[in-house]
N, C-alpha and C positions, 0 to 999 in steps of 0.2 A: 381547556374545555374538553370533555371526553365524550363524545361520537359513541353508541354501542350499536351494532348492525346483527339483528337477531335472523334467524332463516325464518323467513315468513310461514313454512309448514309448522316450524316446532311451535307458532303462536294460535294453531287453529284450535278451538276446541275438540273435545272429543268426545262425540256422544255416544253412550249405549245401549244398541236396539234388542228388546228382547223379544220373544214371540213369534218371530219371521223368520224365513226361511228356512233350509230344509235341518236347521240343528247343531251345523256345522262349528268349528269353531272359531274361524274366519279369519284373517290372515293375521301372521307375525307381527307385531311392532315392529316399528322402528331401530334404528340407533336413537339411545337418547344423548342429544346434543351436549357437549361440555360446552360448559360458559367461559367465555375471553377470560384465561386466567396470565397473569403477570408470572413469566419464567425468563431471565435472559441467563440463567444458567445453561439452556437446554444447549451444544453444542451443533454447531454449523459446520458440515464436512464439505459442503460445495455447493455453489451457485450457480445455475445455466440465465445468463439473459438474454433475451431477444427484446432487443430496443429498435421500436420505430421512429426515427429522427424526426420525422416529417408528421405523425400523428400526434408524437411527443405520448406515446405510449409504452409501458414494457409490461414484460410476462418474467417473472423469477422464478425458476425450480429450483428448489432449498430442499437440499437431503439433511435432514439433522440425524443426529445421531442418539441410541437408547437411552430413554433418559425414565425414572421412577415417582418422577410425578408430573401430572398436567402439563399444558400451557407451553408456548415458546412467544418468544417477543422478540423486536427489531425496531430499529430506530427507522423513523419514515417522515422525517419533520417538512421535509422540500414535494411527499408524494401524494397522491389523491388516492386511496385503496378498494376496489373494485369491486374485488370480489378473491376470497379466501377459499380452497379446495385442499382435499387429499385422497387416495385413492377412494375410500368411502362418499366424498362429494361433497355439497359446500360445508364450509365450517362457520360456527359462530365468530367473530371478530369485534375488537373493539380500539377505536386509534385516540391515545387520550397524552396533550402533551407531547406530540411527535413520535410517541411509541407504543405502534400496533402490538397488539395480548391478541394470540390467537388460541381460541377453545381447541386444541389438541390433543390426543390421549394420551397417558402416559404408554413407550412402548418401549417390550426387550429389543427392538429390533429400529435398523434405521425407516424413519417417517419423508418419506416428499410430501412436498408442499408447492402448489402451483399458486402464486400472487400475480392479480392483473391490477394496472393499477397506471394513474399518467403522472408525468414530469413537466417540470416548466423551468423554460431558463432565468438561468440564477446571475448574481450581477454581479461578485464578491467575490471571485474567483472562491466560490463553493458549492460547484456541483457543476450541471449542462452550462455552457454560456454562450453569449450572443456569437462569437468570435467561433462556433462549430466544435467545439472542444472542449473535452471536461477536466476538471481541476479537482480532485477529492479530497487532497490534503490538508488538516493532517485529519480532522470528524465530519467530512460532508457525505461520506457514502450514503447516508441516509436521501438527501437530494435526488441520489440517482437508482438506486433498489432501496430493498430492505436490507438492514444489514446489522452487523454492531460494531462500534468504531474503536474500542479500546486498541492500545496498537497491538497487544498481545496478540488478539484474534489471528488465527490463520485459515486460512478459506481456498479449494480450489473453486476456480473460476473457467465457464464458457460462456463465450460470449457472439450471436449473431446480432447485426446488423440490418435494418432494410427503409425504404425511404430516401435512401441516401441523395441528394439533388442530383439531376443529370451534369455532368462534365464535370463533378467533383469525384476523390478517392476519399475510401477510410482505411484508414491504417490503425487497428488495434490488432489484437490479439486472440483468433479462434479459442484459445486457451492456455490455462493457468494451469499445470499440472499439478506442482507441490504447492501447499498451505505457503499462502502469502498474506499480507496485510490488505484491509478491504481498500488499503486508499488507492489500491496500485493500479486496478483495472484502469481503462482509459481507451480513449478513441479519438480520433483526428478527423475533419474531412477538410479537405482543401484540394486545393491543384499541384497535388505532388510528384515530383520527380524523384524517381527510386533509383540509389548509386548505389551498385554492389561494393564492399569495401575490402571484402578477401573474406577467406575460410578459414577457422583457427586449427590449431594439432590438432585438438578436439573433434574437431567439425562443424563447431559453432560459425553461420554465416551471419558477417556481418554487414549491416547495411547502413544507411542516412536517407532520410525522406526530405529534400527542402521541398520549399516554394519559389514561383516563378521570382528569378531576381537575383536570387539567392547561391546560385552556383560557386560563384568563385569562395562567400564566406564558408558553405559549405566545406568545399573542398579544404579551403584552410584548415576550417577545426577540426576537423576528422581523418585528417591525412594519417596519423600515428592511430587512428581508435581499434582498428584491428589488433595489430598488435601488442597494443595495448591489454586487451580484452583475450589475447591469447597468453600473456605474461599473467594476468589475476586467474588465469586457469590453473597454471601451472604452477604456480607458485601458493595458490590457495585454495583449490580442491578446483570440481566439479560445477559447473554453473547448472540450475534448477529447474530453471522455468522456460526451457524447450529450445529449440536448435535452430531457432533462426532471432536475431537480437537488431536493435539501430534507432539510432539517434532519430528525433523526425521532431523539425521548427514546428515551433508553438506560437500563435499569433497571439500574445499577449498583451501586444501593446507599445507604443512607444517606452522607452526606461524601464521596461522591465527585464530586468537580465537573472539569470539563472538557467535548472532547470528544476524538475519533475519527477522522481524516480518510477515511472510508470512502465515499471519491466513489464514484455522484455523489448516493448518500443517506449523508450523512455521519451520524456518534451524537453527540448531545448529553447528556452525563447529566442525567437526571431534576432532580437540584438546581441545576443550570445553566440549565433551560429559560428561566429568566426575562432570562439576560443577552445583551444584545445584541453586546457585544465574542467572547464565545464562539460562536454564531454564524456571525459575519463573520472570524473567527480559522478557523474550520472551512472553511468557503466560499472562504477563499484560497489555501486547500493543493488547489484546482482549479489555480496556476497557478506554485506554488511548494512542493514538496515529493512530488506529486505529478506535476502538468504536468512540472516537470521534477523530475526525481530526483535525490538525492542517493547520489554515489558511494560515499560511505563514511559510515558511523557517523561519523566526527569531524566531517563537515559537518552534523552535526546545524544549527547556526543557521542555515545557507544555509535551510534547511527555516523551524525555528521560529523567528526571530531576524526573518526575512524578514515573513514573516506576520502576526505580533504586529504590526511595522510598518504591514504593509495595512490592518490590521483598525481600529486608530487612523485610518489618512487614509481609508480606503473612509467611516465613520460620521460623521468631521469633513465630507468630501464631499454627506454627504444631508442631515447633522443640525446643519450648522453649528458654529461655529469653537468656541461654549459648549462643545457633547456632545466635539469633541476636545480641548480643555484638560483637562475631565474626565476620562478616559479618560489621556492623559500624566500625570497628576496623582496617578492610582491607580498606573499603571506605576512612576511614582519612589516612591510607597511599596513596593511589590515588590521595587525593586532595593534600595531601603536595607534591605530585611530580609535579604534572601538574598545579599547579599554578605558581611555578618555573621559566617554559618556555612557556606554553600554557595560561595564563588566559586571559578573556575578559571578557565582558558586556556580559550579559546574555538577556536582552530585551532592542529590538531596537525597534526605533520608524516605521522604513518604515517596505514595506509589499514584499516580493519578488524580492527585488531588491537588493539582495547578492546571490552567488555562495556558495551554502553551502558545497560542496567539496573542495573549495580553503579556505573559511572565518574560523577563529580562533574555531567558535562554533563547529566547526565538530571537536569534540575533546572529551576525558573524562573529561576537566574542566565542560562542561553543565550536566554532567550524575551529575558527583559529587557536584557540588553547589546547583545545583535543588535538589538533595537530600536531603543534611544539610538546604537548604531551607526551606520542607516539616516538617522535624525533629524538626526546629526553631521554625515553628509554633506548631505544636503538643504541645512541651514545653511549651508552651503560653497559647493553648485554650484547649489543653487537648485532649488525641486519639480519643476518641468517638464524640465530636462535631466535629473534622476533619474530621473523618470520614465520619460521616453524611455530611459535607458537600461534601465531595467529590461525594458519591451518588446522593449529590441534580447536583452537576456539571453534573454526566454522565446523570443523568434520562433530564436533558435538552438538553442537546445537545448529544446525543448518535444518532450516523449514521451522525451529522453535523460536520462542522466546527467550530470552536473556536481560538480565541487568548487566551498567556496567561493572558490577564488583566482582563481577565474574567471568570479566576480561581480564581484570587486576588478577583475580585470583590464578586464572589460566596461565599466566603468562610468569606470577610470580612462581608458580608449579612447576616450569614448564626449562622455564631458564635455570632457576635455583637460586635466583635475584631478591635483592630487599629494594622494590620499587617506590616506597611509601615517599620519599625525597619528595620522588615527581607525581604522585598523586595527592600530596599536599601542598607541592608549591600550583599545578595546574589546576588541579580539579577540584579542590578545595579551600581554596584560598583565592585571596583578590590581586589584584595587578596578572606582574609576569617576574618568577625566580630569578 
């Protein structure tokens, strides 16, 4: 169904007085109004929210960037839309289908955009939910602003809060410096308890937010996550997205274990607090998945396939060669289960044209293949020239988009290696080599 919301002035008629007064020629028109044209080309450089929890209202200031024709659009399928401005004042809009066309000019120069507009909790872990917390992953940002959800997109983010209930905290993120994915933003509110975790080389502070109860699981999982998170420093460049980083439980629910990569306070769920591989799996999607982005749903493993790998060598790295044996040990039970009934092709040729909630990849087969992928090659070229190659990947593309053949490609470049073995026994083929 598509809604069109015209400016009430631009419908008035307009009549022509002649013979009165003193001759003059009487004031300037207008701006004449552009009509809700369909653009989602038009580029997005940054998003300011001010969400009221308790109104279940927000305000988004959207700076896009010079674009040469009309129109910008945004997906809004979970939002109610208010009211449309730019410095010139309101604009025409139309929300048709989940996605607001806003009449905007074409400009050389970057455009703000003030959207007011309410939210409503979602039940589906997609978008605001009853539990105080939002969930974006991997196309709900629309739920919660306007936005666009392809993973390519990179967006910096500010974000206020207010509403907040009395005798709760929120813990999100004033801001998002470098272009990140729309799904990352996020917010907490609960009764948390903030445990500093140490400072890295860097300077990066690291912290953990539980809830009441939850101290000692706490403590458990995150015992090593400094450390941790000062080893993917050094060992893989620069972290992005600002200087202070931590873990913080997510009330998801009984049996729901994981987490969230919602740099740079990522969600841990509540029954995960106590694992340290969860954690340091969350904390590397600062520098893969994140850091840099994945272009398409089909590169899901560049993302998690990637990670799952850090998370094993970041833990072997602080906790010695035991905790990593353990850790691969568990993983090869993962993979012999889920290859069972779950396996698939890990790299497809198209680009966004899978449903990654319904399609086979949205599984632990891509955690676990992409892993022993990563492992394959190490075997081959050796940790430290993987390594390094992986550095050369992020220092190129860190805050961009990427496919994975262009991990492959990095790494075959990089090393001097012919890795196809293992990109056709993992990521291309079915079972395990």
């Amino acid at each position: 169904m598509k809604h069109l919301f015209t400016l009430a002035w631009a419908s008035i008629p307009l009549f022509l007085l002649a013979g009165c007064g003193d001759g003059g020629e009487g004031p300037e028109p207008g701006p004449i109004p552009v009509a809700p044209t369909e653009n989602l080309d038009r580029d997005i450089l940054s998003t300011a929210l001010a969400l009221d929890v308790t109104a279940m209202t927000g305000e988004a200031t959207i700076d896009l960037a010079p674009a040469g024709k009309p129109g910008a659009s945004f997906e809004v399928a979970g939002l109610v839309i208010q009211s449309v401005e730019d410095a010139s004042g309101q604009l025409e809009y139309a929300v048709q289908d989940g996605r607001l066309d806003v009449g905007v000019k074409e400009s050389a120069e970057n455009t703000t955009l003030q959207i007011k507009y309410a939210f409503t909790t979602q039940k589906n872990f997609d978008g605001y939910l009853a539990e105080e917390l939002t969930f974006l992953w991997p196309r709900f940002c629309g739920n919660l602003f306007p936005c666009k959800s392809v993973p390519s997109e990179g967006v910096k983010f500010e974000m206020t809060l207010s509403g907040v209930p009395m005798g709760k905290d929120a813990v999100f993120p004033a801001e998002i410096p470098a272009d990140a994915p729309t799904y990352m933003p996020a917010f907490a509110l609960g009764e948390y308890t903030h445990v500093a975790l140490g400072t890295t080389t860097a300077g990066t502070k690291v912290s953990v937010y539980h809830l009441p109860g939850e101290e000692a699981a706490a403590t458990e999982g995150t015992k090593d996550l400094a450390a941790v998170f000062d080893w993917l420093e050094k060992t893989y460049g620069a972290y992005s997205f600002g200087g202070e980083v931590g873990s913080v439980s997510a009330k998801w629910g009984p049996g729901a274990y994981g987490g969230m990569e919602h740099h740079p306070y990522w969600h841990v769920g509540s029954d995960s607090m106590n694992d340290p591989v969860t954690h340091a799996h969350e904390a590397a999607h600062g520098w893969f998945g994140n850091g840099v982005r994945i272009a398409c749903w089909e590169d899901f493993v560049l993302s998690e396939g990637t990670v799952s790998y850090l998370a094993a060598r970041g833990l072997e790295a602080v906790g010695g060669t035991a905790v990593g044996e353990a850790i691969w040990s568990d993983y090869q039970t993962q993979l012999d289960a889920v290859i069972m009934e779950q396996d698939t092709v890990l790299m497809l040729d198209t680009c966004n044209t899978i449903d990654l909630i319904t399609h086979p990849l949205w599984s632990t087969v891509t955690y676990m293949k992409g892993a022993f992928f990563y492992r394959a090659v190490e075997a081959q070229v050796g940790r430290d020239k993987l390594d390094a190659a992986l550095a050369k990947f992020y220092g190129t593309f860190k805050n961009r988009a990427a496919r994975m053949q262009d991990m492959i490609d990095t790494i075959e470049a990089e090393t001097g290696a012919d890795i196809s073995v293992h990109v056709n026994g993992w990521l291309k083929g079915l079972g395990k080599p």
